[in-house]
C-alpha positions, 0 to 999 in steps of 0.5 A, a space after each residue: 688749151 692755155 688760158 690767156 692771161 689779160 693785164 687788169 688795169 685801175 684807172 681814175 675818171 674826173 667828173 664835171 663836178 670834179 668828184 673821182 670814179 674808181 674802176 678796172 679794166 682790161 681795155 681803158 680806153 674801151 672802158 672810158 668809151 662805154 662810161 661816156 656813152 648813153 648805153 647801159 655799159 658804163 657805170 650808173 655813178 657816171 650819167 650825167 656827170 660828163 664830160 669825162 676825164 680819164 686821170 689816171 691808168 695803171 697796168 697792175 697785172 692779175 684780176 685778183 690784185 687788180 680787185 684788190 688796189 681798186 678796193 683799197 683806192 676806193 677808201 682813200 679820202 679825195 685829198 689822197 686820191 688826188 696825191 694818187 693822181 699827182 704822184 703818178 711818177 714814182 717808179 721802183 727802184 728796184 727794176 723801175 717799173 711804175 707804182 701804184 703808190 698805195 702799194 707795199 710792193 712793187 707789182 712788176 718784180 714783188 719787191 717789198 716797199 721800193 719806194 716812198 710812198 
């Protein structure tokens, strides 16, 4: 039996206080969904601090990569998250998909440090 593949997205919610949560997801609109309900699906950092914005999505591909950039988001200062947020406009330029821009490398083609970052 094949093994699907799923795509890993990172993504960025704004809390009411304007503070930043960092996640993956397979499904982001899911995923947002069970952050502002009061189950125990979504993420304890999230109670209480609604309404919920979603800020920022990136399709990355693998799990692995996906663990990894979240990783590396996480330790960014808020000041370079929000010039994550406001540079989500900046394609490769080698095959023009989106980049995550604290990435070296594009993650659609591979191709090493297309872009400025």
């Amino acid at each position: 039996m094949a093994k699907i593949m799923l795509d890993w997205h990172l993504y960025l919610i704004r809390c009411h206080d304007g503070s930043l949560y960092t996640g993956i997801t397979t499904n982001v609109a899911r995923r947002l969904a069970e952050h502002q309900g009061n189950g125990d699906t979504g993420a304890k950092y999230l109670r209480g601090r609604g309404p919920l914005v979603l800020v920022f999505q990136r399709k990355l591909g693998s799990r692995s990569l996906a663990l990894g950039v979240e990783s590396k988001v996480k330790k960014l200062s808020k000041a370079r998250k929000e010039e994550l947020i406001r540079a989500d406009n900046r394609y490769c330029r080698n095959c023009g998909q989106p980049l995550v821009t604290i990435m070296t490398y594009c993650p659609e083609c591979g191709n090493p440090k297309q872009y400025d970052p």
